[in-house]
TILOLUM-291358 format. One record per residue (C-alpha): x, y, z; residue number from 0. Coordinates in Angstrom, 1 decimal, decimal comma. Layout:
<sites>
     east    north       up   pos
        X        Y        Z   NUM
...
</sites>
This chain:
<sites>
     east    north       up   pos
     99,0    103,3    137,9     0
     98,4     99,4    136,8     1
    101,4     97,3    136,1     2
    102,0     96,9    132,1     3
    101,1     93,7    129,9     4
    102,8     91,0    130,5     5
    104,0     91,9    134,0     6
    103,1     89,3    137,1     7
    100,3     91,8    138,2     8
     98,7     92,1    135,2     9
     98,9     88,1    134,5    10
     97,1     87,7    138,0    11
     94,7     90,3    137,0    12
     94,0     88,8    133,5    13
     93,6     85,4    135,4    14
     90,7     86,8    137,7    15
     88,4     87,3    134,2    16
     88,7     84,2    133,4    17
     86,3     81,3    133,7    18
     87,2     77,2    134,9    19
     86,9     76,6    130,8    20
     88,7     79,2    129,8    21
     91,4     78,4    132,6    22
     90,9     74,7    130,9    23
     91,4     75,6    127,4    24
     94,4     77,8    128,0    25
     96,3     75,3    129,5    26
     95,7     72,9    126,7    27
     96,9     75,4    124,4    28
    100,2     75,8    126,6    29
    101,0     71,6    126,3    30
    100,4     71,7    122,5    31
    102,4     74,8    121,7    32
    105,2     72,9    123,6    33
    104,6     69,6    121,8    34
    104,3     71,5    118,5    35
    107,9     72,6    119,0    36
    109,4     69,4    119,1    37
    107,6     67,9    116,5    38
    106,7     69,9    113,8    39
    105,1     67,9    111,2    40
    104,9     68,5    107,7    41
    102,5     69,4    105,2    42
    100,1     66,8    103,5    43
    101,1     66,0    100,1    44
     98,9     68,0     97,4    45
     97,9     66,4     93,5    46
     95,9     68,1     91,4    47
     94,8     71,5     93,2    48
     93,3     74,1     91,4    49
     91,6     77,3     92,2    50
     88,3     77,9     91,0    51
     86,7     80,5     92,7    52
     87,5     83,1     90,5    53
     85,4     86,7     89,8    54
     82,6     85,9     87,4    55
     82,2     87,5     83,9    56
     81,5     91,5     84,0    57
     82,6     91,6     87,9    58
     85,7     93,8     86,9    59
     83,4     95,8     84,1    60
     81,3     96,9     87,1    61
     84,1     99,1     88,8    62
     83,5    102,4     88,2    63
     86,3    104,4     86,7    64
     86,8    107,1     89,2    65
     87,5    103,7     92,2    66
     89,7    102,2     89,4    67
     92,1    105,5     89,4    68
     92,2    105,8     93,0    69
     93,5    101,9     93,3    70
     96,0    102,5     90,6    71
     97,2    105,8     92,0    72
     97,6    104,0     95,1    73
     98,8    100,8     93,4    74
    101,5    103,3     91,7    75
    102,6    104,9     94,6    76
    103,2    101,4     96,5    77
    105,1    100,4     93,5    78
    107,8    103,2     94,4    79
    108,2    101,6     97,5    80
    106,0    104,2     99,6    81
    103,1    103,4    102,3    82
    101,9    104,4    105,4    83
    100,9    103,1    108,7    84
     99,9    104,2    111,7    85
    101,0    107,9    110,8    86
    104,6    106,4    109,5    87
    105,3    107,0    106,2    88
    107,3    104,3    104,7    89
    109,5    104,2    101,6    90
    111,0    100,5    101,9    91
    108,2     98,6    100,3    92
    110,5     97,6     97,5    93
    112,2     95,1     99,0    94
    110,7     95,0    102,6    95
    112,2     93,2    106,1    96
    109,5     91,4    107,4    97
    110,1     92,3    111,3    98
    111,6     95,7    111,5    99
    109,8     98,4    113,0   100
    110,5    101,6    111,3   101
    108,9    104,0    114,5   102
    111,2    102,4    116,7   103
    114,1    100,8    114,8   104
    113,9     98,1    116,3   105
    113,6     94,6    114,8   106
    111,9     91,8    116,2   107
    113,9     88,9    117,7   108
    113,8     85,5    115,9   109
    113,1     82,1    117,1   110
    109,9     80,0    118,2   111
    106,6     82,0    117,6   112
    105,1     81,4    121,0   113
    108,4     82,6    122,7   114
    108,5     86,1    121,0   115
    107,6     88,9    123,6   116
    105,4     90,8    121,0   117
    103,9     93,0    124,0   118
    107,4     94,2    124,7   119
    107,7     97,2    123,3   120
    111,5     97,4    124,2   121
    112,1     94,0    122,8   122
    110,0     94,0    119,7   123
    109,3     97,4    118,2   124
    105,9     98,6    118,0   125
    104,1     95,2    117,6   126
    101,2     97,1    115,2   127
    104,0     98,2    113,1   128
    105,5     95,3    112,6   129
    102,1     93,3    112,1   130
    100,6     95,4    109,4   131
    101,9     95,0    106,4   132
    102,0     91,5    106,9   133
     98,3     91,4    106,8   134
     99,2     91,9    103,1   135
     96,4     94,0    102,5   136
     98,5     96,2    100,7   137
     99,2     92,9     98,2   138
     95,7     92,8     97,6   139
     95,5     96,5     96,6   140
     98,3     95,5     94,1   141
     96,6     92,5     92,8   142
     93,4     94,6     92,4   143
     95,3     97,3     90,1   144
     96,5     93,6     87,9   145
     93,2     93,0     87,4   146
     91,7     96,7     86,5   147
     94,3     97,5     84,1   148
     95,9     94,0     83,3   149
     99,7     95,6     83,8   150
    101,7     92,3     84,7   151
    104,3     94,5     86,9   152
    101,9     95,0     89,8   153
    101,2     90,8     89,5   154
    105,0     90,3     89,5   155
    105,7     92,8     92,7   156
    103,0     91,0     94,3   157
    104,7     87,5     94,0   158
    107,5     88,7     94,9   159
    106,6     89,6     98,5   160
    104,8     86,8     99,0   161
    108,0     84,5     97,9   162
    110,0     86,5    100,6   163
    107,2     86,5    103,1   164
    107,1     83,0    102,8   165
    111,3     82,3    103,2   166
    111,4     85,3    106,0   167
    108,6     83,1    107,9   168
    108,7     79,9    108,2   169
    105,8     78,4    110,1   170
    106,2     78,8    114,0   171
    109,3     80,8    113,4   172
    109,0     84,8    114,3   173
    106,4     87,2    115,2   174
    103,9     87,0    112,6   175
    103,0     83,5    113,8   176
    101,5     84,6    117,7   177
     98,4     86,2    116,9   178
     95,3     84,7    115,4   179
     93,5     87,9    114,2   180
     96,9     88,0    111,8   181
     96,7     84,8    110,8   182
     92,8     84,9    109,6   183
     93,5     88,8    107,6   184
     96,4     87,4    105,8   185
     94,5     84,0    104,8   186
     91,6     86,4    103,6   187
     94,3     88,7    101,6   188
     95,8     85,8    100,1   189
     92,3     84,2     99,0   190
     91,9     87,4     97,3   191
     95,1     87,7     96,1   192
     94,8     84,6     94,3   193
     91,7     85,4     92,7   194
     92,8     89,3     91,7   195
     96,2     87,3     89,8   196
     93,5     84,8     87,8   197
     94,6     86,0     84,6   198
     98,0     86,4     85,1   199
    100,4     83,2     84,0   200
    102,1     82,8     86,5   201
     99,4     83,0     89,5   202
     98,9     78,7     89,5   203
    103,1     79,2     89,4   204
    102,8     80,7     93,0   205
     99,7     79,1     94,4   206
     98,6     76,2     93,7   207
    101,6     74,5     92,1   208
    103,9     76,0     94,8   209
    104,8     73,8     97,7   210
    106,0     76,9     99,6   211
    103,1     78,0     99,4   212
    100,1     75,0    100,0   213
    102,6     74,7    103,1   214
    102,1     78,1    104,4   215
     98,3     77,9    103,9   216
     98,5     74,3    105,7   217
     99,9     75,6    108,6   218
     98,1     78,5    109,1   219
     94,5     76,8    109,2   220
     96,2     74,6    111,1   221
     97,3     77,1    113,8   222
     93,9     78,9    113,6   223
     92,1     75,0    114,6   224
     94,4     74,4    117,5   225
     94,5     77,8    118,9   226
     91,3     79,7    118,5   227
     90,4     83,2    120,6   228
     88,5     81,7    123,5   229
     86,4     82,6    126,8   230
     87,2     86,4    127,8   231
     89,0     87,1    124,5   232
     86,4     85,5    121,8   233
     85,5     89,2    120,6   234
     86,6     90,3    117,0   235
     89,6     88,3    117,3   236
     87,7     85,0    116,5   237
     85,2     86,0    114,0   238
     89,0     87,5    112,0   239
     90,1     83,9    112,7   240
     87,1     82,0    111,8   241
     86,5     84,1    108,5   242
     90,1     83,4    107,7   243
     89,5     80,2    108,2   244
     86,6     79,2    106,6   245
     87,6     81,7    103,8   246
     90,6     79,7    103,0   247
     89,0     76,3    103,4   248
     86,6     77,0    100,8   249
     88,9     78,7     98,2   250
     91,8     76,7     98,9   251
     90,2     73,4     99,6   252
     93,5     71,0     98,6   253
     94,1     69,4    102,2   254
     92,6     66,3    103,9   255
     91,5     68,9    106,4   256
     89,7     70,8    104,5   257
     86,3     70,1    104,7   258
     86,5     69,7    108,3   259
     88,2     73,0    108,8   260
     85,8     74,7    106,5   261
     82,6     73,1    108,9   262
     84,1     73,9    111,8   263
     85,1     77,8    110,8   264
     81,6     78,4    109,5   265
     80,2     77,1    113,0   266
     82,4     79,6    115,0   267
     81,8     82,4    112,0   268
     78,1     82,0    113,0   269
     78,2     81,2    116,7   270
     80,6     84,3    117,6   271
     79,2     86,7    114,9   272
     75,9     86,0    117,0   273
     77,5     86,5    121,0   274
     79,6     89,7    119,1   275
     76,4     91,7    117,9   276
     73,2     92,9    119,7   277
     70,0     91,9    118,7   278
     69,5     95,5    117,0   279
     72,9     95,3    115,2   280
     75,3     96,8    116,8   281
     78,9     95,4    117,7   282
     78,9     94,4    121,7   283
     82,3     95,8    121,8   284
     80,7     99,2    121,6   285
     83,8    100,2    119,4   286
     83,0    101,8    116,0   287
     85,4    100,8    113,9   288
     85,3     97,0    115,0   289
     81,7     96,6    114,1   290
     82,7     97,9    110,6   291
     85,8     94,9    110,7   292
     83,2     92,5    111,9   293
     81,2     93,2    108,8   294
     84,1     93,3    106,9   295
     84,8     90,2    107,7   296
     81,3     89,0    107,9   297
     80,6     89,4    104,3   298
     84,3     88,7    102,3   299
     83,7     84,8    104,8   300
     79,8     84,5    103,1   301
     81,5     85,8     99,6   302
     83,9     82,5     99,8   303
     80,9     80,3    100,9   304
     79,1     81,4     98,3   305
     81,3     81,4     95,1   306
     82,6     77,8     96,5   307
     78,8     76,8     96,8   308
     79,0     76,0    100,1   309
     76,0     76,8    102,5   310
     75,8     79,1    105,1   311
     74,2     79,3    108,0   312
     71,1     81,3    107,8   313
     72,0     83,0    110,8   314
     74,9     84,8    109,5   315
     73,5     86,7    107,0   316
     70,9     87,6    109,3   317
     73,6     89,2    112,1   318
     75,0     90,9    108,7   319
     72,1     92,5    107,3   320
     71,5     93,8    111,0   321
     74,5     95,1    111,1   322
     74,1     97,3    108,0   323
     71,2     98,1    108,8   324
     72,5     99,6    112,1   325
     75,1    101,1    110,4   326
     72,9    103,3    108,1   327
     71,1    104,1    110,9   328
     74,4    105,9    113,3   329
     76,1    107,8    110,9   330
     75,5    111,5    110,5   331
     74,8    113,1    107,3   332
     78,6    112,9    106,0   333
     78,2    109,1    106,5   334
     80,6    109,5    109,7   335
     79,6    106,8    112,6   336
     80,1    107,6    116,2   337
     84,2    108,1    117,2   338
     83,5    105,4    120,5   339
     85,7    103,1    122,2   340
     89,2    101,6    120,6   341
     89,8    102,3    117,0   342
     92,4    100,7    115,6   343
     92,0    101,2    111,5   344
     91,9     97,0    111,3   345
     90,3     96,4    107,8   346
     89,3     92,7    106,8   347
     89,6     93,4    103,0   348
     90,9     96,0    101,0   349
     91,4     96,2     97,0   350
     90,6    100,5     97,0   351
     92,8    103,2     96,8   352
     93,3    106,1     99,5   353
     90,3    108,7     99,6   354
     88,0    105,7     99,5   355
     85,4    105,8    102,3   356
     85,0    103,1    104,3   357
     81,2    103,4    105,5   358
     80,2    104,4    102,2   359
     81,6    101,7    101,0   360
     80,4     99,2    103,2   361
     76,9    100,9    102,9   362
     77,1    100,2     99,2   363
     78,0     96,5     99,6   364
     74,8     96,4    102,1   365
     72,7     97,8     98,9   366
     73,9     95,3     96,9   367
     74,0     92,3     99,0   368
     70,7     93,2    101,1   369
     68,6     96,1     99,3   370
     68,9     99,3    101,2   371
     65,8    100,2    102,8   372
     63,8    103,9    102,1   373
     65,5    105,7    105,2   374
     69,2    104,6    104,2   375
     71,2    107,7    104,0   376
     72,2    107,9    100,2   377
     75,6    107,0     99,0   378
     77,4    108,9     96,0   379
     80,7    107,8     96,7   380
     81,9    104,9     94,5   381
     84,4    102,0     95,3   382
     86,0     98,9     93,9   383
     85,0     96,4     96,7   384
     81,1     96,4     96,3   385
     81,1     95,3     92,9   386
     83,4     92,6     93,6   387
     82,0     91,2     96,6   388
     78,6     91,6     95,0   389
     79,3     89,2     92,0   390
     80,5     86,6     94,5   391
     77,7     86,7     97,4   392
     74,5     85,0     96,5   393
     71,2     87,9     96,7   394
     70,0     87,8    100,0   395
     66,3     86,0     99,7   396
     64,9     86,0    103,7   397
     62,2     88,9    102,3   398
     60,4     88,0    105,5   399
     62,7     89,2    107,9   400
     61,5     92,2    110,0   401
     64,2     95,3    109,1   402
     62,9     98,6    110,5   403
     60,5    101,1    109,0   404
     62,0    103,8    109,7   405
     65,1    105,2    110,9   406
     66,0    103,8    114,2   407
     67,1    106,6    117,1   408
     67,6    104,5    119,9   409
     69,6    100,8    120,3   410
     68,3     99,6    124,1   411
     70,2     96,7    124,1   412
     73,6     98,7    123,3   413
     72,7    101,9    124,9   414
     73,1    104,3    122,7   415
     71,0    107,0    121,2   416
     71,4    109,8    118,4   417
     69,3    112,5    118,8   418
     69,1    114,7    115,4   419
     68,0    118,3    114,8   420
     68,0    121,1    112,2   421
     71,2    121,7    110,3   422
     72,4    118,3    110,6   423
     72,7    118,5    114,3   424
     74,1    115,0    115,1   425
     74,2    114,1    119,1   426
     75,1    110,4    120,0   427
     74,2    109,7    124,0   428
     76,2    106,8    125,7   429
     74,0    105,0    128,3   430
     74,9    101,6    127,4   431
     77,2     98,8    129,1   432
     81,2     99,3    130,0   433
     82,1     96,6    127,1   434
     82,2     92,9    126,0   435
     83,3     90,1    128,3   436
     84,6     90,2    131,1   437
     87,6     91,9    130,1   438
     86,3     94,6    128,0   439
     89,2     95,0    126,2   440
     88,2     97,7    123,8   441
     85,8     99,9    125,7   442
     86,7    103,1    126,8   443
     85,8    104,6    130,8   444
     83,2    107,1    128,9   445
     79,8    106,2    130,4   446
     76,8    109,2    130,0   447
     79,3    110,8    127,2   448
     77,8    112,9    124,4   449
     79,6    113,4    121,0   450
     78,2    116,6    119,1   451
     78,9    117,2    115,4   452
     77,2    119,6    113,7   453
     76,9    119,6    109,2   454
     78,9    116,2    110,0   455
     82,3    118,4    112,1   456
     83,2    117,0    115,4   457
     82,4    120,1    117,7   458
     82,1    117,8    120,7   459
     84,6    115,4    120,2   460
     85,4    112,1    121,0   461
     89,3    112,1    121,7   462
     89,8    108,3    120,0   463
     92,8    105,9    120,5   464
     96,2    107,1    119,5   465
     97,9    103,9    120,8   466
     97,5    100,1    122,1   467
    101,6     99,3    123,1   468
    104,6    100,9    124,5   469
    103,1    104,2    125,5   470
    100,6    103,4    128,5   471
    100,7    106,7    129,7   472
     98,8    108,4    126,1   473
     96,8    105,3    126,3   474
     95,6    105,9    129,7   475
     94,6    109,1    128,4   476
     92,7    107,9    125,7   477
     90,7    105,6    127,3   478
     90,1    107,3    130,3   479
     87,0    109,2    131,9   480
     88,6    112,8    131,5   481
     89,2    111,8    128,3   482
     85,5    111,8    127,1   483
     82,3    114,5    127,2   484
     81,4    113,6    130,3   485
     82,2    114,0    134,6   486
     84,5    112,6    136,3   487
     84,8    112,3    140,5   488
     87,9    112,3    142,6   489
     90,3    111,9    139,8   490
     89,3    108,3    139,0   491
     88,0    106,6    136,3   492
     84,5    105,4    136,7   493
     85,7    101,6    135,7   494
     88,7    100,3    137,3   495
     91,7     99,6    134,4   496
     94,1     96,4    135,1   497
     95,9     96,7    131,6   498
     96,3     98,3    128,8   499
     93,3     95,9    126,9   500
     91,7     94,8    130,7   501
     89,0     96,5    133,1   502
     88,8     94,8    136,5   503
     85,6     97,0    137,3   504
     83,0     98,2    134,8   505
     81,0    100,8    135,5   506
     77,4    100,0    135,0   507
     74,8    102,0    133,1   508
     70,9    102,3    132,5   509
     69,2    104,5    130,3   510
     65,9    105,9    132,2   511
     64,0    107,6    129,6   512
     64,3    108,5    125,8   513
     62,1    110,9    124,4   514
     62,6    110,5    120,2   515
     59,2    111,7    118,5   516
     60,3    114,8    117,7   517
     60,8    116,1    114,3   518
     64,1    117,7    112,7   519
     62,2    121,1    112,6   520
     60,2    121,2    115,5   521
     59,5    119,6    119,2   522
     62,3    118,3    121,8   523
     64,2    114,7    121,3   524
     65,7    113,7    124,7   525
     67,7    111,4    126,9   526
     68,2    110,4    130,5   527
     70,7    107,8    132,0   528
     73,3    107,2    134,9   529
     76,0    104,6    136,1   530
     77,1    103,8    139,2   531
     80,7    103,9    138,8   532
     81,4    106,3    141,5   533
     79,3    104,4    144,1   534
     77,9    105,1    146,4   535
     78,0    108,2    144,4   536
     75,4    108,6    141,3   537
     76,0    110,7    138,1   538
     72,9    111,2    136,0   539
     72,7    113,0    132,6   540
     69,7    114,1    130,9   541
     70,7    115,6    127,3   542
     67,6    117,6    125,3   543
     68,3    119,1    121,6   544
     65,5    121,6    121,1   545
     64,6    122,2    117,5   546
     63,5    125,4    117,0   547
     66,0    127,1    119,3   548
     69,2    124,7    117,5   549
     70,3    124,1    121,3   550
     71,5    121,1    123,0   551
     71,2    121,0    127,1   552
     73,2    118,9    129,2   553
     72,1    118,3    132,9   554
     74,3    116,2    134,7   555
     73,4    115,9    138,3   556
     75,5    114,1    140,9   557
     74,3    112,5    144,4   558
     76,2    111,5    146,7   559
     78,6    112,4    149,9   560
     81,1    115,0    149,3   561
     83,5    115,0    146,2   562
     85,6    116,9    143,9   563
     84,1    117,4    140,9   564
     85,6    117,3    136,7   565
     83,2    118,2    133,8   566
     85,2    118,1    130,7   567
     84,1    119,0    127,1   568
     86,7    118,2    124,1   569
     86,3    120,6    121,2   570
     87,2    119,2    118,0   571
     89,9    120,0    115,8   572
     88,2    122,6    113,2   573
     86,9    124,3    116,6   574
     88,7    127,7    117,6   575
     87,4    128,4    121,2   576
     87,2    131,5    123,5   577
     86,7    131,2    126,9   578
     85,4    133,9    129,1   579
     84,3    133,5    132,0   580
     81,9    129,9    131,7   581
     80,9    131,3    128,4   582
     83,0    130,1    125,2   583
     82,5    130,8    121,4   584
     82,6    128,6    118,9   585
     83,8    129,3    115,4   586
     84,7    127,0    112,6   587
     84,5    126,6    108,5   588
     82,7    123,8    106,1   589
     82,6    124,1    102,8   590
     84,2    128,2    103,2   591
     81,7    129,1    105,1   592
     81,8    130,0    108,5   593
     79,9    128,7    111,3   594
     79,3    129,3    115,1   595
     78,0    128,0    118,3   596
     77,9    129,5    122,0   597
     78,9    126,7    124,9   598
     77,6    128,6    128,4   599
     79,0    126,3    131,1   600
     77,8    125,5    134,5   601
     78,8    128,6    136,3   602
     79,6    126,7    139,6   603
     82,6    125,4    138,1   604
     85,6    126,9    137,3   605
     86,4    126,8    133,8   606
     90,0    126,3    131,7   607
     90,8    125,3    128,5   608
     93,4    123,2    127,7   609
     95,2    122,6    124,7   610
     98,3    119,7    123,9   611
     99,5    119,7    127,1   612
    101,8    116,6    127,6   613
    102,6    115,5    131,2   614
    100,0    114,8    131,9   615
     98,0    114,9    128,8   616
     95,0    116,6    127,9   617
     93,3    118,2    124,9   618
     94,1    115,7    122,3   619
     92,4    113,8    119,3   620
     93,1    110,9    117,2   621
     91,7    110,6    114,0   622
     93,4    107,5    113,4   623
     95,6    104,6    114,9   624
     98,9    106,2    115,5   625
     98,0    109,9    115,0   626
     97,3    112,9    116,9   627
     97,2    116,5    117,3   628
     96,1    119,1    119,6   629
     92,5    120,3    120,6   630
     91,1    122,5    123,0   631
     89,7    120,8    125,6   632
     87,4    123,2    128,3   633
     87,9    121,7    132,1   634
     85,5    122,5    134,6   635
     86,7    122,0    138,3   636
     84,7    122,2    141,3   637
     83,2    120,1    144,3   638
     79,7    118,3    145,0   639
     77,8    117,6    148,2   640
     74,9    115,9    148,8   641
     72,9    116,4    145,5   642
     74,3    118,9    142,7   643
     73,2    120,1    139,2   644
     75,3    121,3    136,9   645
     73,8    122,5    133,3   646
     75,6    123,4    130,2   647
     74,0    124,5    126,7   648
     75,1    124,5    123,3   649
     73,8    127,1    121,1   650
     74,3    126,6    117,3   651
     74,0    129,8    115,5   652
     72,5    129,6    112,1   653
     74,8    129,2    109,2   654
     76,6    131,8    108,4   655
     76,1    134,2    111,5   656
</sites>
C-alpha cells in the first residue's frame, strides 16, 4: 500500500521523477509564490478595450435545429438551478457557493491559493467537485442558448455568476487559484462566453468596461506565465494552460502583456501539442478521453488565432489533423473510442446540450476544419460546436500533407492495434508503453489487455476510472493489473504505483508481430506482444479474431520460475454471464434483439465470477468520472512453472441465436 499524495513518502517519490531542470524550475516557482504574497500588484490600467472577435454572419444560422433544442433543454434545466457532476446531481446552481463540495459537505478553507491543501480530501471536499463548475463551462452552455434563441434571461444568469465568481475569488485567494489546467478552461469559457453574449447590451457592461473583470483576466494569464506545467507534469495540463492562454491573449488583447503572452502561449501550444502526441496521432498519455481534451483544446486555441488573425504555427494544425485522423481511425462502429487509461470527463469547450456525442462531434469539427477522408466512419449525429468553431478557424490548406489511404489498424509508435471482424467485431490490443513522462500519471497497470465490443457493446470491458482523490483504495482498483483483460502474477501490479497520479516502475512492452491484411469477411487479423513487468518472468499474448468462425483467441503464455497465476476477464455491463465449469455464456440485447457469445476458459485454471464485491473490490465499471456499478468479472486462479500456456476463445454467435 503506497503512502497518499501529499504525504513525506509520496513527496520523496515524486522527487525521484524528477530532472536537475525540473528540480530548478520548481524551486523558482516556490520563491515567487512567496514573493507574490507580499506583494501583490495590481492590474494595468485599461482605455479603450473592445472585443472584436465575434461569430461571423450565418455562424449561428448553421446550428442545426435538433443541437439547438438539446442546448436549450439543457440551458432550461440549468436555469432551475439543476446540474450534475461526477454522478452528483445538484440543484443549487441558482445562487451557487463557489467552494462547497456537495459529495462531501465540506467547504474548502479560505486564504492564500498556494497554501490550500486541495489533495486533502478531509480538508477540502472532493477537489473535482469543487473545481468543476468553476470551469464555467456550464456558463458557456448558458450563453450558447442567448445566442440560439436571443432570450436575455439565460445572458442575465450568466453575468450573474460571473459577478459572484469574481467577488467569491479574488486573485490568489482560495482554491480555484492552484491549478493551471483550471485556470486555462475557465479563460477558454470566458473567451467564449464573451462572444456567445455579443448581442446582448450589457455583455461590454461585464467585460470589457468592467474592472472586476479585465483584473481577473490580468491575473490569470499572469498566473498561467509564471507558473506553467513543467518537466514530469507537462502532459495535458500545459497544452489546457497554454490554449487558455493564448486563447485569451488573442480575444482579450487589452494588456501591455499581451502580445508577449499570446507569442509565448502559441510557442508552448505547439511545442507541447508536439512532445503530447505520437507521430501517428495518438495522445502519449495513452488515455482516451485526454486525447479528445487535447484536441479540444487544440482546435478552440487555433479558432482564437484565427478569428484574431493571428498566425499559427504550421505545426499545430498538423498534430491536430493527425489527431483526427487517428480518432476516426479507433472508434468502433457506434463512434465509441477505446475505454483506456484515466478518464476523467475534462472537456476544453462546451456550448451543447446533454445527449450530444462527443466523438461525433469532434469528428464533425475534423470534417469541417480538415476534410474527412473516404474511410472516415460516417457521422449522423449533429451538434452546435462544429458550426461555430468552423466559422472561426481558417480551412485547413497543407493539401500536401501525407493522411492515410486507408483505415489504419495498427499505431507502432503507441502500441495499440484494433483488429475488426464480421458483425462489428471491435478488438483493441494494448502492446504499447506504461505512459507519458516519467511519472505516467494517467496510465493504467494494463499492459497486453484486450477490450472486446461487439455491434459497438462492451463485452470485454475496460473497468475505467471511478475516482482520482479521497478514495485510494477504488482507485487502486481501477488502475490496477486485475483491474484490466489481462494476467496478473503474484498479486502485484506489473508497474510499481508511488501515488495516486505516480508510477515508480513501468512495465515495458513490445509488440512482436501484427498480422492486419485480413478482410472483415474472410482470413485471420492477429497480434503478438509481451512486457517484462514481472521479470525475470515473461508474459506474452498473442490474440487472433478469425472471420469466418466470428471467434477471438487469446494465448497468453508465461515464462519464468514458479508463480501464482491471475487471468481476469471483465464482462460488461449489458453482459449476463453463466459460468460452468471454464465455460460461460454470454447473452445480451441491442436494439431488442438478443445476442450471444460462448467464453471457454483455460481449463487449468480455476474459474469464479465475481460481481460488486467491495473489500476488496472487484467486478466494477465506470462509465464516467464519479460513477460506477457492478459487473461480472470471471477470475481465473492457478500457478505457472517454467513455461505455461493458457488459451481462452470467444465465440460470437450470430445475431439472433
Amino acid at each position: 500500500m503506497t503512502a497518499s499524495s501529499g504525504s513525506p513518502g509520496w513527496y520523496l517519490r515524486r522527487l525521484s521523477r524528477m530532472g536537475p531542470r525540473e528540480i530548478g524550475g520548481r524551486v523558482g516557482d516556490t520563491v515567487r509564490r512567496r514573493r507574490w504574497r507580499s506583494a501583490p500588484p495590481d492590474c494595468p490600467d485599461v482605455t479603450g478595450a473592445r472585443f472584436t472577435a465575434v461569430l461571423p454572419p450565418g455562424a449561428v444560422a448553421a446550428v442545426p435545429p435538433d443541437a439547438a433544442k438539446r442546448l436549450v433543454a439543457e440551458a432550461d434545466r440549468l436555469m432551475a438551478g439543476h446540474a450534475e457532476f461526477f454522478g452528483v446531481d445538484r440543484d443549487d446552481l441558482i445562487d451557487p457557493d463557489w467552494w462547497y463540495d456537495p459529495k462531501t459537505g465540506r467547504r474548502a478553507p479560505s486564504g492564500y491559493a498556494f497554501d490550500v491543501p486541495y489533495r486533502d480530501e478531509d480538508a477540502v471536499g472532493d477537489i473535482k467537485q469543487i473545481w468543476e463548475p468553476s470551469r464555467h463551462q456550464y456558463l458557456t452552455r448558458l450563453a450558447a442558448a442567448y445566442t440560439v434563441t436571443g432570450d436575455e434571461r439565460y445572458a442575465e444568469r450568466v453575468a450573474e455568476h460571473l459577478r459572484s465568481w469574481w467577488a467569491a475569488n479574488a486573485p490568489l485567494r482560495g482554491v480555484h487559484w492552484v491549478s493551471g489546467i483550471e485556470l486555462g478552461i475557465r479563460l477558454l469559457s470566458w473567451v467564449w462566453i464573451r462572444r456567445l453574449l455579443d448581442g446582448w447590451p450589457g455583455a461590454a457592461a461585464l467585460f470589457e468596461d468592467n474592472p472586476v473583470a479585465r483584473n481577473q483576466i490580468w491575473h490569470h494569464q499572469r498566473w498561467l506565465a509564471a507558473f506553467p506545467s513543467r518537466g514530469s507534469s507537462a502532459n495535458n495540463h500545459v497544452v489546457a494552460e497554454a490554449a487558455g492562454q493564448s486563447a485569451a491573449a488573442c480575444a482579450f488583447g487589452w494588456f501591455p502583456e499581451s502580445a508577449r503572452w499570446r507569442a509565448e502561449a502559441l510557442r508552448s501550444l505547439d511545442r507541447h501539442l508536439r512532445a503530447n502526441t505520437f507521430l501517428s496521432g495518438l495522445n502519449r498519455e495513452l488515455a482516451t478521453e485526454y486525447h479528445g481534451l487535447v484536441l479540444e483544446l487544440g482546435l478552440a486555441a487555433v479558432a482564437e488565432a484565427d478569428a484574431a488573425g493571428v498566425p499559427v504555427p504550421a505545426t499545430v494544425r498538423l498534430v491536430l489533423l493527425r489527431m483526427t485522423d487517428a480518432l476516426a481511425a479507433v472508434v468502433d462502429n457506434r463512434l465509441r473510442p477505446p475505454r483506456q487509461g484515466d478518464a476523467d470527463d475534462g472537456h476544453g469547450l462546451v456550448v451543447d446540450g446533454a445527449g450530444t456525442d462527443r466523438w461525433g462531434s469532434l469528428l464533425a469539427t475534423g470534417d469541417a476544419v480538415f476534410g474527412r477522408l473516404d474511410w472516415w466512419p460516417e457521422v449522423t449525429g449533429t451538434d452546435v460546436r462544429t458550426p461555430l468553431l468552423a466559422a472561426l478557424v481558417r480551412p485547413y490548406a497543407e493539401r500536401g500533407t501525407a493522411r492515410p489511404a486507408s483505415r489504419p489498424a495498427h499505431f507502432a509508435d503507441a502500441g495499440m492495434t484494433v483488429l475488426r471482424g464480421p458483425e462489428e467485431i471491435w478488438c483493441r490490443c494494448d502492446g504499447g508503453p506504461h505512459g507519458f513522462l516519467s511519472i505516467a500519471a494517467h496510465a493504467h497497470a494494463d499492459a497486453l489487455s484486450v477490450e472486446v465490443r461487439h455491434d459497438g457493446v462492451d463485452v470485454l470491458a475496460d473497468p475505467g476510472t471511478y475516482c482520482y482523490h479521497g478514495q485510494p483504495e477504488w482507485r487502486r482498483y481501477f488502475r490496477s493489473t486485475l483491474g484490466h483483460n489481462t494476467l496478473q502474477l503474484d498479486g502485484g501490479d506489473q508497474s510499481v504505483s508511488g501515488g495516486p497520479f505516480l508510477w515508480t516502475r513501468h512495465a515495458r512492452s513490445r509488440v512482436l508481430a501484427v498480422d492486419t491484411s485480413g478482410t472483415l469477411d474472410e482470413g485471420t487479423v492477429s497480434w503478438c506482444a509481451e512486457h517484462d513487468g514481472y521479470r525475470p518472468s515473461v508474459h506474452r499474448r498473442r490474440v487472433e479474431l478469425t472471420s469466418i468462425t466470428r471467434e477471438l483467441r487469446v494465448v497468453d503464455e508465461v515464462r519464468g520460475p514458479h508463480r501464482e497465476v491471475r487471468l481476469a476477464f471483465h464482462l460488461g455491463p449489458e453482459i449476463t454471464a453463466d459460468l460452468v465449469g471454464n465455460r460461460a455464456v454470454l447473452t445480451w440485447t441491442r436494439d431488442g434483439e438478443d445476442r450471444s457469445a460462448v467464453l471457454d476458459l483455460p481449463g487449468r485454471l480455476s474459474w469464479r465470477a465475481h460481481r460488486g464485491e467491495t473489500e476488496p473490490p472487484l467486478g466494477w465499471y465506470s462509465a464516467g468520472f464519479g460513477r460506477r456499478e457492478p459487473i461480472t468479472t470471471l477470475v481465473g486462479t492457478g500457478s505457472a512453472d517454467g513455461t505455461e500456456k493458457y488459451v481462452t476463445v470467444l465465440g460470437f454467435r450470430g445475431q439472433g441465436a
